[in-house]
PDB file with one MODEL, atoms N, CA, C and O in Angstrom:
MODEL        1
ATOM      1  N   UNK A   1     -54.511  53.375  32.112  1.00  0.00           N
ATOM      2  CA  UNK A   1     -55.379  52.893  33.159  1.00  0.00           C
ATOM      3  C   UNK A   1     -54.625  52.767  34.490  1.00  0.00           C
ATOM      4  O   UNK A   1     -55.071  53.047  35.603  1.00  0.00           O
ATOM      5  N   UNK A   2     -53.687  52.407  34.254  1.00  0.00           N
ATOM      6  CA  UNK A   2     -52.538  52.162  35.264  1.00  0.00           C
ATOM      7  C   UNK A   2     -52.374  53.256  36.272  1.00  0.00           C
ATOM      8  O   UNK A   2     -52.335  53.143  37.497  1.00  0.00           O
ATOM      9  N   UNK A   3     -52.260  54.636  35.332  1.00  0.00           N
ATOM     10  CA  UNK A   3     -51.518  55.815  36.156  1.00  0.00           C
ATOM     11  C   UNK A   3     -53.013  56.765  36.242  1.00  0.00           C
ATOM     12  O   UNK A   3     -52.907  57.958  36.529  1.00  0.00           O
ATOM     13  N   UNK A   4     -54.553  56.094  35.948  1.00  0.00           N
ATOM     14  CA  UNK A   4     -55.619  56.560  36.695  1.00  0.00           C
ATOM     15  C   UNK A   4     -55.549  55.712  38.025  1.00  0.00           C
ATOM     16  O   UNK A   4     -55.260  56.198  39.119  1.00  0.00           O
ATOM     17  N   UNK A   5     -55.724  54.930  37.891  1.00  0.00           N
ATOM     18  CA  UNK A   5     -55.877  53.866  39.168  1.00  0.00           C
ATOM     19  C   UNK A   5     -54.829  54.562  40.216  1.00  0.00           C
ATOM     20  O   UNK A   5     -55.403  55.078  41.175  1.00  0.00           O
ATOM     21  N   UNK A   6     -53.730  54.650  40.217  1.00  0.00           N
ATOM     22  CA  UNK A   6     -52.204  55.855  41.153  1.00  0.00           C
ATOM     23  C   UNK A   6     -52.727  56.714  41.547  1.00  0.00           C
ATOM     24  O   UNK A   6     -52.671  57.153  42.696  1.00  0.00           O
ATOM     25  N   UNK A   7     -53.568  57.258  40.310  1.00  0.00           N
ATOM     26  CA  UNK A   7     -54.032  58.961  40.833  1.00  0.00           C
ATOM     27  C   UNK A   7     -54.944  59.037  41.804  1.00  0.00           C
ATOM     28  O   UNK A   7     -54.826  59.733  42.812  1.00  0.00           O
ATOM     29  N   UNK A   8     -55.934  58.283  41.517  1.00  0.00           N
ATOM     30  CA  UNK A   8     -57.212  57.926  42.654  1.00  0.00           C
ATOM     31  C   UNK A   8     -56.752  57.462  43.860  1.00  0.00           C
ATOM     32  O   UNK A   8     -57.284  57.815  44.912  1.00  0.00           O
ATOM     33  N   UNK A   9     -55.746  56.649  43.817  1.00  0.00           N
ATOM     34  CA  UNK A   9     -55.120  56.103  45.060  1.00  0.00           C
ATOM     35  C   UNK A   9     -54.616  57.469  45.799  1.00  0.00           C
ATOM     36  O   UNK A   9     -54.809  57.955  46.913  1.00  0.00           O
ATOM     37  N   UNK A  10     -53.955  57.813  44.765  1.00  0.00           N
ATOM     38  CA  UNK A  10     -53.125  59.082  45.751  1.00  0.00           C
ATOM     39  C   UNK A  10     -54.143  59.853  46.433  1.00  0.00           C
ATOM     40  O   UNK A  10     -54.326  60.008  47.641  1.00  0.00           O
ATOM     41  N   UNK A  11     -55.000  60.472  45.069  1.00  0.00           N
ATOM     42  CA  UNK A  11     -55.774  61.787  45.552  1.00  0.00           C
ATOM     43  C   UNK A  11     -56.399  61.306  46.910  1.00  0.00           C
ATOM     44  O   UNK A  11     -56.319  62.089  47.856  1.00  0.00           O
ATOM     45  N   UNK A  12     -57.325  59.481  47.194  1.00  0.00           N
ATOM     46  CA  UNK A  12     -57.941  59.370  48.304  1.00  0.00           C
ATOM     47  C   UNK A  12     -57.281  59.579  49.270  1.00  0.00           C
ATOM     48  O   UNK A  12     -57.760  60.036  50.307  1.00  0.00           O
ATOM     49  N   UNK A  13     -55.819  59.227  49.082  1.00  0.00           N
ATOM     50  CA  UNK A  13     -55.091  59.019  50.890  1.00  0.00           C
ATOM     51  C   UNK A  13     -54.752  59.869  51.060  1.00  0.00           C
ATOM     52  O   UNK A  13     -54.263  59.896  52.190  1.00  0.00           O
ATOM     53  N   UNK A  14     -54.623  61.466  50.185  1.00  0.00           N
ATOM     54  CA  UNK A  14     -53.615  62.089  50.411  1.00  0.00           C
ATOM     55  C   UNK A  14     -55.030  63.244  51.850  1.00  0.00           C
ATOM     56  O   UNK A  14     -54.890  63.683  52.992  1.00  0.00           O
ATOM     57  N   UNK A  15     -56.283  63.242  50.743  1.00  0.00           N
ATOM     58  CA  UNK A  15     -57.743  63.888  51.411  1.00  0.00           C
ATOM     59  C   UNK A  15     -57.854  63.326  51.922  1.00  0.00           C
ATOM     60  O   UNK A  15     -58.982  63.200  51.444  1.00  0.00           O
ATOM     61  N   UNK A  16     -57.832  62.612  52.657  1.00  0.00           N
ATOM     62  CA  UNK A  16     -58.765  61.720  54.103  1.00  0.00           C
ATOM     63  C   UNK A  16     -57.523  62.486  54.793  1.00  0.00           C
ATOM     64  O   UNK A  16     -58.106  62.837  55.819  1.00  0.00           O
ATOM     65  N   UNK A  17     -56.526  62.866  54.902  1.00  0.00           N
ATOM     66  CA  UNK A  17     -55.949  63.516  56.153  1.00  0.00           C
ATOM     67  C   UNK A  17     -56.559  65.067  56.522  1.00  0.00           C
ATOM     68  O   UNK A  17     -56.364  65.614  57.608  1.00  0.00           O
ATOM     69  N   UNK A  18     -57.537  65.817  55.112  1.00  0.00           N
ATOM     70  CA  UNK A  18     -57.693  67.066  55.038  1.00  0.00           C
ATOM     71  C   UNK A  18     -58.762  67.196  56.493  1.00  0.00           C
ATOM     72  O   UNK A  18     -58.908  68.310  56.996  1.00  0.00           O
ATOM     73  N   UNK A  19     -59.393  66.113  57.030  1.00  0.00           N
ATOM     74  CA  UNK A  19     -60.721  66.619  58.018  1.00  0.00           C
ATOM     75  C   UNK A  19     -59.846  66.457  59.518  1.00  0.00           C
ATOM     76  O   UNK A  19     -60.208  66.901  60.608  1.00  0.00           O
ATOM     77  N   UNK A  20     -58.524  65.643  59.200  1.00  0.00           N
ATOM     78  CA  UNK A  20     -58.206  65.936  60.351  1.00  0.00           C
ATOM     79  C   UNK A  20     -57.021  66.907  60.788  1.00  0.00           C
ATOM     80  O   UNK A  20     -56.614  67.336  61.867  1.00  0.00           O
ATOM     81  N   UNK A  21     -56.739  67.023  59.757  1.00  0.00           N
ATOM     82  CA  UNK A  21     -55.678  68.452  60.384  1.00  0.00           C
ATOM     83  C   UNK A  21     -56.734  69.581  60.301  1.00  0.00           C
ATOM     84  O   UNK A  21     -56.707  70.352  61.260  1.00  0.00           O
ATOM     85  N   UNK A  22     -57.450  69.774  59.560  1.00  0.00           N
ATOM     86  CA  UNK A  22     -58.916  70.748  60.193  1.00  0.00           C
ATOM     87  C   UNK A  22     -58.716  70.690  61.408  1.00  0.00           C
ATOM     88  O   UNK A  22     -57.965  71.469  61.994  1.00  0.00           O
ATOM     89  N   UNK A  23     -59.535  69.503  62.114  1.00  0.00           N
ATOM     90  CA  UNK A  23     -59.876  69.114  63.467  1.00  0.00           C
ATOM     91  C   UNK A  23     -58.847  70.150  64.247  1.00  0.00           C
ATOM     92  O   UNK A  23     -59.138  71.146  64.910  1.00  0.00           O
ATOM     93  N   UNK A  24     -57.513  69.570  63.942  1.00  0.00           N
ATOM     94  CA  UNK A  24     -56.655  69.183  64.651  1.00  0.00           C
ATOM     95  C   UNK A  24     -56.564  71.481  64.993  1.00  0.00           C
ATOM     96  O   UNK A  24     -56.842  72.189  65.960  1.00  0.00           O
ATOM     97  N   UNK A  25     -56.014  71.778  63.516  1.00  0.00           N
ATOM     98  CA  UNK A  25     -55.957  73.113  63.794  1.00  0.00           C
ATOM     99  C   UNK A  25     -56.690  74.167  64.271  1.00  0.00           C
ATOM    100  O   UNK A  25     -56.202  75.282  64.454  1.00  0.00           O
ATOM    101  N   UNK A  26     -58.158  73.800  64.545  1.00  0.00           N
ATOM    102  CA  UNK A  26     -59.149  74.243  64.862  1.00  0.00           C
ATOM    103  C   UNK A  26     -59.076  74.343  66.565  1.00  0.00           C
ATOM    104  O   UNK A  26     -59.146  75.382  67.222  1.00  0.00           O
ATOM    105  N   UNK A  27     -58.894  72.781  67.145  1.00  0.00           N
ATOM    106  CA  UNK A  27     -59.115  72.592  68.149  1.00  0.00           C
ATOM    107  C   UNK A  27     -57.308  72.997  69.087  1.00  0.00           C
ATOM    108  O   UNK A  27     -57.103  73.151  70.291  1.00  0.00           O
ATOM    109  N   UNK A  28     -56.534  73.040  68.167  1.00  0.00           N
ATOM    110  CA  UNK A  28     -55.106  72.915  69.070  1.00  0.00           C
ATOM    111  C   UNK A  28     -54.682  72.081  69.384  1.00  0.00           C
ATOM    112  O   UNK A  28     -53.537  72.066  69.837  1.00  0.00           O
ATOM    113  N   UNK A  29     -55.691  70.667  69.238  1.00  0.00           N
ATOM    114  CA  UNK A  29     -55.525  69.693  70.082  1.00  0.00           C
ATOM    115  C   UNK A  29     -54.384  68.373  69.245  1.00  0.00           C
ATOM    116  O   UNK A  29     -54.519  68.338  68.022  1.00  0.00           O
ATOM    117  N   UNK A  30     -53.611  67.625  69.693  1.00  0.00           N
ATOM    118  CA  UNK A  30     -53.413  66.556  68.850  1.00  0.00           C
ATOM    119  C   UNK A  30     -52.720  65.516  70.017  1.00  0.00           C
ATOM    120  O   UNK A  30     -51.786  64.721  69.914  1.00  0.00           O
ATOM    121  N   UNK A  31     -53.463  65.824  70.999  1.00  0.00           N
ATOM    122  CA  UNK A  31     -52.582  64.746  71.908  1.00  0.00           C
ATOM    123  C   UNK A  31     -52.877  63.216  71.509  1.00  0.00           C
ATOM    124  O   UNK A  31     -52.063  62.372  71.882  1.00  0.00           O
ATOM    125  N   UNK A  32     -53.904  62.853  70.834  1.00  0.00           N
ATOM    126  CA  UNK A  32     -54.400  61.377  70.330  1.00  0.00           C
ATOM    127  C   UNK A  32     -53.241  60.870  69.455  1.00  0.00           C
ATOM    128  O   UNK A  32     -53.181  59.672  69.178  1.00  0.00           O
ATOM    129  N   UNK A  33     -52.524  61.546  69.110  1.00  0.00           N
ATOM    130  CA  UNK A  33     -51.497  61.278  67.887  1.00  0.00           C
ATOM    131  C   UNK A  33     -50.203  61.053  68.801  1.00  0.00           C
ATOM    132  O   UNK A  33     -49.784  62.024  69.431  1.00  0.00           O
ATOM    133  N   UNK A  34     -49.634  59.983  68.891  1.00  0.00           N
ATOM    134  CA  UNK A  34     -48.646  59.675  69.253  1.00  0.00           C
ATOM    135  C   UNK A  34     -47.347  59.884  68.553  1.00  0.00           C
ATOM    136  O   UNK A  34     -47.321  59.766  67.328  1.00  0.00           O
ATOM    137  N   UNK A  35     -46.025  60.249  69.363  1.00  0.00           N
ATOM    138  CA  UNK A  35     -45.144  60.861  68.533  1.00  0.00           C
ATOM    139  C   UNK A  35     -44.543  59.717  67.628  1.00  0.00           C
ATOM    140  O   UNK A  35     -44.128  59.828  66.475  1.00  0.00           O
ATOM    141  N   UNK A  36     -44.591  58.678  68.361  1.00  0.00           N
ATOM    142  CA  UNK A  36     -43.899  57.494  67.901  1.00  0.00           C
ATOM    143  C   UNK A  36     -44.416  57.104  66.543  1.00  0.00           C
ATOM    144  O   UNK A  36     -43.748  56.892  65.531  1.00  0.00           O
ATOM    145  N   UNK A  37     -45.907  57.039  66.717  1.00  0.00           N
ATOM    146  CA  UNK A  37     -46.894  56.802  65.122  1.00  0.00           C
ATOM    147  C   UNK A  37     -46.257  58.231  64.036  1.00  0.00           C
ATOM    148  O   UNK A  37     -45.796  58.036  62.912  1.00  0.00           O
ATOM    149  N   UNK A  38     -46.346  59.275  64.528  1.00  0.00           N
ATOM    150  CA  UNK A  38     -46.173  60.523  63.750  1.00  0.00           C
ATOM    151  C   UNK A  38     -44.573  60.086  63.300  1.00  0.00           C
ATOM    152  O   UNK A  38     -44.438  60.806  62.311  1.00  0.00           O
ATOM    153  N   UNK A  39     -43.738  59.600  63.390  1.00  0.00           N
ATOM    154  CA  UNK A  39     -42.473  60.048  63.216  1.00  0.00           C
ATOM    155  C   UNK A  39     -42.284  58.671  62.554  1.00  0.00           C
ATOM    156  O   UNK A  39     -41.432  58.756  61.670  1.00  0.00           O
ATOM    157  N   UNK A  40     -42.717  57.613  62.662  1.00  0.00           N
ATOM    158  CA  UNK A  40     -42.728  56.674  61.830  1.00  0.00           C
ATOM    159  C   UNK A  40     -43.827  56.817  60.640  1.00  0.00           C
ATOM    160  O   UNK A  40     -43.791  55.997  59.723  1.00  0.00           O
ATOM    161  N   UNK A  41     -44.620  57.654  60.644  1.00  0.00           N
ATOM    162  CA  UNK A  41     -45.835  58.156  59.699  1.00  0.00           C
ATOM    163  C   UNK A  41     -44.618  59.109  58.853  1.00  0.00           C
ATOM    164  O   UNK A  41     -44.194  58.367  57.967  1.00  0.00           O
ATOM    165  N   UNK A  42     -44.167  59.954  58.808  1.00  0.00           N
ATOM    166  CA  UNK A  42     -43.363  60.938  58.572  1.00  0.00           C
ATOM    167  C   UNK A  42     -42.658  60.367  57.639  1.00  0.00           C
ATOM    168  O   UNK A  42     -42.790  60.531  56.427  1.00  0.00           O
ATOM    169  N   UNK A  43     -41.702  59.510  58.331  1.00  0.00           N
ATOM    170  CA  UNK A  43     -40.662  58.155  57.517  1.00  0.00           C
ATOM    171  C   UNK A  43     -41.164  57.755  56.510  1.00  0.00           C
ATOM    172  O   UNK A  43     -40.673  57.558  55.398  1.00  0.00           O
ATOM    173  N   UNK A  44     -42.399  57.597  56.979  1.00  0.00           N
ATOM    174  CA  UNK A  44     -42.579  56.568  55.820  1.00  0.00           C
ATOM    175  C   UNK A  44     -43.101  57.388  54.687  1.00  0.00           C
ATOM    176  O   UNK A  44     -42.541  57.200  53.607  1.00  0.00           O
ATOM    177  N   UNK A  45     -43.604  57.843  54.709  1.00  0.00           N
ATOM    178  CA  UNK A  45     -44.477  59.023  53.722  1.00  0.00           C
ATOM    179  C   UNK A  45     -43.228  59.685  52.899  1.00  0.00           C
ATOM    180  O   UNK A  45     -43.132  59.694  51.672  1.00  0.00           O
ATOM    181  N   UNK A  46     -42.179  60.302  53.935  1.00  0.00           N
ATOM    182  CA  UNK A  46     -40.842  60.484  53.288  1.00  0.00           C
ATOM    183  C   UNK A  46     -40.236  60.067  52.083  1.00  0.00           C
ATOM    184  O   UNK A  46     -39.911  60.646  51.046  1.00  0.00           O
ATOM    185  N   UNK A  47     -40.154  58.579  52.613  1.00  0.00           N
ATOM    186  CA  UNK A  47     -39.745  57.523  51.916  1.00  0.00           C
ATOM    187  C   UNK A  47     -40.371  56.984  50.332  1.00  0.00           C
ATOM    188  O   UNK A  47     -39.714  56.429  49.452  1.00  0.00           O
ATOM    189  N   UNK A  48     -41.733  57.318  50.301  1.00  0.00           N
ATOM    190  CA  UNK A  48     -42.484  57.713  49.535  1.00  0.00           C
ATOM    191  C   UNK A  48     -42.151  58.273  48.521  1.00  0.00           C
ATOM    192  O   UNK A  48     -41.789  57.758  47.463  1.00  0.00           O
ATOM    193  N   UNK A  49     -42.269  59.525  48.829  1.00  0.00           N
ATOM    194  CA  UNK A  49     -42.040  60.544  48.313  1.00  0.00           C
ATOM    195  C   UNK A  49     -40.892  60.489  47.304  1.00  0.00           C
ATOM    196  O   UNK A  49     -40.923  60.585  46.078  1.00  0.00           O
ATOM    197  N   UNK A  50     -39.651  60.269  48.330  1.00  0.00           N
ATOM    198  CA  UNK A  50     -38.420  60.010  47.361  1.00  0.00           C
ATOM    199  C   UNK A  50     -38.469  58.805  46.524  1.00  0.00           C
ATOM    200  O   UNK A  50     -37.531  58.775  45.728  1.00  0.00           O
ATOM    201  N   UNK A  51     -39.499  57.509  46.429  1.00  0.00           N
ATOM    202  CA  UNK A  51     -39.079  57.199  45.514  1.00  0.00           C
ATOM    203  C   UNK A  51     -39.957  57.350  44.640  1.00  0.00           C
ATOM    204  O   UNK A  51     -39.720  56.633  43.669  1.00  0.00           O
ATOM    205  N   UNK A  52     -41.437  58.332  44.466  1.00  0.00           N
ATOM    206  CA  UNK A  52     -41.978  59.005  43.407  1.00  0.00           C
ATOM    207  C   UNK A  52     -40.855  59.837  42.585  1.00  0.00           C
ATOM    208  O   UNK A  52     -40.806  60.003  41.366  1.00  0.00           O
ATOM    209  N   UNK A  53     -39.897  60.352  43.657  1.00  0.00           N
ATOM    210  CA  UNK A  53     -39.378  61.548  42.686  1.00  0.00           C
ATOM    211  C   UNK A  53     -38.253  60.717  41.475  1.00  0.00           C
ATOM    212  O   UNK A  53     -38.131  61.041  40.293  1.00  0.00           O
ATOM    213  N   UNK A  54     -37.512  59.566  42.201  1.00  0.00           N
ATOM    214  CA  UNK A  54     -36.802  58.369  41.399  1.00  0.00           C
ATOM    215  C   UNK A  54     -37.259  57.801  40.130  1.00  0.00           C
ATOM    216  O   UNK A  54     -36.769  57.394  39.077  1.00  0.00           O
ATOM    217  N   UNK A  55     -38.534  57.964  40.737  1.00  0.00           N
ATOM    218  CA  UNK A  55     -39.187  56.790  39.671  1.00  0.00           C
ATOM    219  C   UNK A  55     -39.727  57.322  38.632  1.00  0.00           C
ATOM    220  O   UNK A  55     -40.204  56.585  37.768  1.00  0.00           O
ATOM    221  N   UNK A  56     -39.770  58.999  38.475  1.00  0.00           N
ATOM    222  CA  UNK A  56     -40.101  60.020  37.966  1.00  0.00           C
ATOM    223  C   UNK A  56     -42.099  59.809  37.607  1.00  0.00           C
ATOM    224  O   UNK A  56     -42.658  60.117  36.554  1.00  0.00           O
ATOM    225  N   UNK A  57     -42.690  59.275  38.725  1.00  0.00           N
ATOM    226  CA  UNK A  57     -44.318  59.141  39.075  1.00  0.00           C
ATOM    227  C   UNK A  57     -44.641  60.067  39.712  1.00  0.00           C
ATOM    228  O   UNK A  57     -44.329  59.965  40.899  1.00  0.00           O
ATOM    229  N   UNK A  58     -45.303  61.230  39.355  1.00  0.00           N
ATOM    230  CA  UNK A  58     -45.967  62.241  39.645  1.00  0.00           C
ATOM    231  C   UNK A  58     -47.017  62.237  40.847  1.00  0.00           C
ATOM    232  O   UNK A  58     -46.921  62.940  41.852  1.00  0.00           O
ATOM    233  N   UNK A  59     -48.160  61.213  40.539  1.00  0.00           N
ATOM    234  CA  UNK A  59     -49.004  60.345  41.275  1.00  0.00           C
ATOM    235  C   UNK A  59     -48.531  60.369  43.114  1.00  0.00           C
ATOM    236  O   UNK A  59     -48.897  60.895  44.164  1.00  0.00           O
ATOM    237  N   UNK A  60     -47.486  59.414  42.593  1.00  0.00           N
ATOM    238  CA  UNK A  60     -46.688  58.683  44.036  1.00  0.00           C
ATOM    239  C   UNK A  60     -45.980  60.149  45.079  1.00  0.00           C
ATOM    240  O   UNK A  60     -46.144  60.177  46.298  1.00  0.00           O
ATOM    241  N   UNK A  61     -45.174  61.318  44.270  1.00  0.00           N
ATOM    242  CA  UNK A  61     -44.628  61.852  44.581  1.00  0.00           C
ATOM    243  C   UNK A  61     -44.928  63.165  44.767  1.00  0.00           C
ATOM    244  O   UNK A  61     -44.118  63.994  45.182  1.00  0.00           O
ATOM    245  N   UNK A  62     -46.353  63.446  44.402  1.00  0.00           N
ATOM    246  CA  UNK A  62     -47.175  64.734  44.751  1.00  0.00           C
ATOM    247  C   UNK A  62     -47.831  64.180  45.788  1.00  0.00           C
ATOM    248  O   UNK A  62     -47.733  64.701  46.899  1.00  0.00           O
ATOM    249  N   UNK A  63     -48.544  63.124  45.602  1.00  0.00           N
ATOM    250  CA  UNK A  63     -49.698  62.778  46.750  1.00  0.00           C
ATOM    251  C   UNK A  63     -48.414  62.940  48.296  1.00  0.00           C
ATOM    252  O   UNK A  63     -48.353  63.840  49.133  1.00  0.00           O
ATOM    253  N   UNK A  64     -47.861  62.126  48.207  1.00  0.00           N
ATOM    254  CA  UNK A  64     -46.743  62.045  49.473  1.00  0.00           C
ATOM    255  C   UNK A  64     -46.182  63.472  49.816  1.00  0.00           C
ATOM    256  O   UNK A  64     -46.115  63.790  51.003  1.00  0.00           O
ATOM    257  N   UNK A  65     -45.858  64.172  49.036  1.00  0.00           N
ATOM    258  CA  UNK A  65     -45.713  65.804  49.639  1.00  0.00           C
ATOM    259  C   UNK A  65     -46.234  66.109  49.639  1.00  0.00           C
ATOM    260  O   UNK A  65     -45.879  67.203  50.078  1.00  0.00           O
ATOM    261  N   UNK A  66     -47.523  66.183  49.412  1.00  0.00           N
ATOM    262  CA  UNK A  66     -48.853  66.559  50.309  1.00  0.00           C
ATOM    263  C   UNK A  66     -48.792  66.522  51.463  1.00  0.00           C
ATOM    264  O   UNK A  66     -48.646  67.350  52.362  1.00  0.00           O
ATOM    265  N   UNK A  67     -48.978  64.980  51.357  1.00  0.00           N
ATOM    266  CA  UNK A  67     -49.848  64.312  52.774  1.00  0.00           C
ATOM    267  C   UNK A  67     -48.618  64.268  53.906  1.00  0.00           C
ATOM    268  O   UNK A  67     -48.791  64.108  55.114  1.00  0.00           O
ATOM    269  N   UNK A  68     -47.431  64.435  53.280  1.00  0.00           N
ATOM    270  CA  UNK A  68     -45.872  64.929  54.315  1.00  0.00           C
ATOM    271  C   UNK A  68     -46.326  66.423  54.960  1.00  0.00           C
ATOM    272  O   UNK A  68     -46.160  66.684  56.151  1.00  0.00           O
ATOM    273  N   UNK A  69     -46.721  67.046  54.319  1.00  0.00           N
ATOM    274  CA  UNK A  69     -47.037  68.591  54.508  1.00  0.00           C
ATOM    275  C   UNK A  69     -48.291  68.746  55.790  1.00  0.00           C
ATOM    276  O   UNK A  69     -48.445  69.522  56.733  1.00  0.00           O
ATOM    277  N   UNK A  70     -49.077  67.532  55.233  1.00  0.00           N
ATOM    278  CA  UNK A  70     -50.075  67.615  56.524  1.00  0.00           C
ATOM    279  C   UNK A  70     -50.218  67.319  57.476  1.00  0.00           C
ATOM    280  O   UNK A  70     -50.757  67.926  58.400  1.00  0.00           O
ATOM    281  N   UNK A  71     -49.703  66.186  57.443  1.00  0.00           N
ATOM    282  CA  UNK A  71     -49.063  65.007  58.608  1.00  0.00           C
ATOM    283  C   UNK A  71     -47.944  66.379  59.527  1.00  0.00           C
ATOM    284  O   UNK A  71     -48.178  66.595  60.716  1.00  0.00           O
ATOM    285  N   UNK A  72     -47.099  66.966  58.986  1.00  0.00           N
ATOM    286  CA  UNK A  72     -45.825  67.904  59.657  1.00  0.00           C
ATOM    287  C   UNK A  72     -47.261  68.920  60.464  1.00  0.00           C
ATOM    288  O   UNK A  72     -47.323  68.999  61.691  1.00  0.00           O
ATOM    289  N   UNK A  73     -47.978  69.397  59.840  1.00  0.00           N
ATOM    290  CA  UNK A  73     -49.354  70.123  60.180  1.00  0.00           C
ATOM    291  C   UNK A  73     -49.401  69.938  61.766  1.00  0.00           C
ATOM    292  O   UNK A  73     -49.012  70.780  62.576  1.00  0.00           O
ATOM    293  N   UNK A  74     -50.076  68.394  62.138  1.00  0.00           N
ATOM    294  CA  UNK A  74     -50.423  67.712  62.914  1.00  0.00           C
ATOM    295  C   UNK A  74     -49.298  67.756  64.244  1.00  0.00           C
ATOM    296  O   UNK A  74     -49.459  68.023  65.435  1.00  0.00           O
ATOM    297  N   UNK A  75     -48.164  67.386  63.484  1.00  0.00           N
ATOM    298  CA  UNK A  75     -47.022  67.202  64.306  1.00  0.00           C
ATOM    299  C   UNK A  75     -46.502  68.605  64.880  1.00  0.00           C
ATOM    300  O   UNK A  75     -46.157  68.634  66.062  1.00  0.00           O
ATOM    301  N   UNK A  76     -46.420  69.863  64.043  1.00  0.00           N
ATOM    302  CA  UNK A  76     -46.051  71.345  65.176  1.00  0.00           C
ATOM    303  C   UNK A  76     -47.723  71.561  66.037  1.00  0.00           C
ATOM    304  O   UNK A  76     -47.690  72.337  66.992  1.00  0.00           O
ATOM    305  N   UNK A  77     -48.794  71.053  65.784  1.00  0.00           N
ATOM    306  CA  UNK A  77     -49.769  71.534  66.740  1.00  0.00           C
ATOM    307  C   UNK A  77     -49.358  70.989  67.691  1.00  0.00           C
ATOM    308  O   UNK A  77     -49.258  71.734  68.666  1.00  0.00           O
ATOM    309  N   UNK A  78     -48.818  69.122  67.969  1.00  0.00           N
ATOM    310  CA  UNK A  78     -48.569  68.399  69.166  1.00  0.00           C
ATOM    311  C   UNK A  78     -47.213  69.149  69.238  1.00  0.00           C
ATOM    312  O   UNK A  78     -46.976  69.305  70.436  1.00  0.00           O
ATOM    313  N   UNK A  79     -46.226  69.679  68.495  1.00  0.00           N
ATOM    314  CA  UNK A  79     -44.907  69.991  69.574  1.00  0.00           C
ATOM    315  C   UNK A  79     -45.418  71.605  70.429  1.00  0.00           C
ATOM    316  O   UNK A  79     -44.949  72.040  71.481  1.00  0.00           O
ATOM    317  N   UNK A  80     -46.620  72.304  69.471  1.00  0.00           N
ATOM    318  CA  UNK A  80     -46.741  74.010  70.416  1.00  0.00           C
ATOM    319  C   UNK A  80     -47.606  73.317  72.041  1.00  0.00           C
ATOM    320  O   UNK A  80     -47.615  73.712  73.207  1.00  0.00           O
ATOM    321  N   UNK A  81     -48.114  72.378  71.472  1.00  0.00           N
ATOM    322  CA  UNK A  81     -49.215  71.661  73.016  1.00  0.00           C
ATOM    323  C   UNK A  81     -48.404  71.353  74.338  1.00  0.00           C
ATOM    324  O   UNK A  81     -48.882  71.244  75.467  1.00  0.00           O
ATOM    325  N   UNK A  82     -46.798  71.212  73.888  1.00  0.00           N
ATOM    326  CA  UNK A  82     -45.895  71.120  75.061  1.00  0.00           C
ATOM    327  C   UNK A  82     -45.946  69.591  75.242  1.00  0.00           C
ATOM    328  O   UNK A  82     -45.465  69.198  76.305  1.00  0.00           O
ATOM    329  N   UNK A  83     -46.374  68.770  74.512  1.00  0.00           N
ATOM    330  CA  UNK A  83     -45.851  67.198  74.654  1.00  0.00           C
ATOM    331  C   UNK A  83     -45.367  67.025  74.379  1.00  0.00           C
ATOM    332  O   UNK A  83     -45.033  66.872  73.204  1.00  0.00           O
ATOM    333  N   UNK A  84     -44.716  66.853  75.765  1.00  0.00           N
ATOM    334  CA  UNK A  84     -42.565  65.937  75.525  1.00  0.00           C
ATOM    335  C   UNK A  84     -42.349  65.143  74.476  1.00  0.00           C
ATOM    336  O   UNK A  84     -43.157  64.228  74.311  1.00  0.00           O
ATOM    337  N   UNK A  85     -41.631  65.238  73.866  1.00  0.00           N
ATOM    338  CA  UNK A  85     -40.944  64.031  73.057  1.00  0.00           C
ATOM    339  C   UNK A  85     -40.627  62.883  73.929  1.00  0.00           C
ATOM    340  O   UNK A  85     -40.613  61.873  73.225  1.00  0.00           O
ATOM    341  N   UNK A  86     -40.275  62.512  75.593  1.00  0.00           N
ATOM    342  CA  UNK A  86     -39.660  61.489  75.685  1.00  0.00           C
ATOM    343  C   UNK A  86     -41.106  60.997  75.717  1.00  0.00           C
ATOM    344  O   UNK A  86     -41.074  59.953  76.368  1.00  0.00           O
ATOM    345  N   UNK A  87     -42.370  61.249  75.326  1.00  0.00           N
ATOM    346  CA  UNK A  87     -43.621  60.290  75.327  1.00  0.00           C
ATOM    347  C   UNK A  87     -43.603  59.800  74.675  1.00  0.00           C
ATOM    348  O   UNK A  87     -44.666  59.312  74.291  1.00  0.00           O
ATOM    349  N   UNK A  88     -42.122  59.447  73.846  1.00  0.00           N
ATOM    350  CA  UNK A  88     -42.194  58.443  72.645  1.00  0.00           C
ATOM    351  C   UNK A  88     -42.287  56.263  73.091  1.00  0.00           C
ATOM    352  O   UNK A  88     -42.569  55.236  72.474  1.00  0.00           O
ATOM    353  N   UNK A  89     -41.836  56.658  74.516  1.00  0.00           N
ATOM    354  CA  UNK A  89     -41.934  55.147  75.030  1.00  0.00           C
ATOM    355  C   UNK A  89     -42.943  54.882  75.976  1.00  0.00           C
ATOM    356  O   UNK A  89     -43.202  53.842  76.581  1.00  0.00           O
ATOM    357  N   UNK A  90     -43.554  56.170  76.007  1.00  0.00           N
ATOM    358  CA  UNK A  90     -44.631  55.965  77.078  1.00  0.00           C
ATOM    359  C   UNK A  90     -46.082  55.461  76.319  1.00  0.00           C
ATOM    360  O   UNK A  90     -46.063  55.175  75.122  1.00  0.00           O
ATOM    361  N   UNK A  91     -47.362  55.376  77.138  1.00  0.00           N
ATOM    362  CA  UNK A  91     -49.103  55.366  77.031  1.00  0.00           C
ATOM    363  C   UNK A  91     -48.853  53.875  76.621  1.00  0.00           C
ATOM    364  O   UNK A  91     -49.804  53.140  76.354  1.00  0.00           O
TER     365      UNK A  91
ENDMDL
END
């Protein structure tokens, strides 16, 4: 029951990113996404990840390389858009 309840968790968070990297690749656009959120989003998801792979949880450590994979998605549309990185202290 345990490692249904993980799976559902995962599978929801990992799909709720699928409509917006759509968006995102469709339109070119991702200036709404701040680099600062993305790169601490990144981290953390990272972080994730590695300790699915530790903990040897499938669940924890597929969903997170996923949603690492999509999230990175998001993040080369905002670096081809030409927004600076130093907008990390700016808006």
């Amino acid at each position: 029951m345990i490692t249904l309840i993980g799976t559902v968790a995962a599978i929801l968070t990992t799909v709720c990113w699928l409509p917006q990297v759509i968006k995102t690749t469709r339109t070119r656009e991702a200036g709404d996404f701040h680099w600062l959120y993305l790169a601490m989003l990144g981290i953390g998801i990272a972080a994730w990840f590695i300790y699915g792979v530790l903990q040897h949880d499938a669940p924890i450590y597929l969903a997170n390389g996923i949603t690492l994979c999509l999230v990175a998605v998001i993040a080369i549309v905002k670096a081809r858009q030409g927004t600076e990185v130093s907008e990390l202290g700016s808006r």
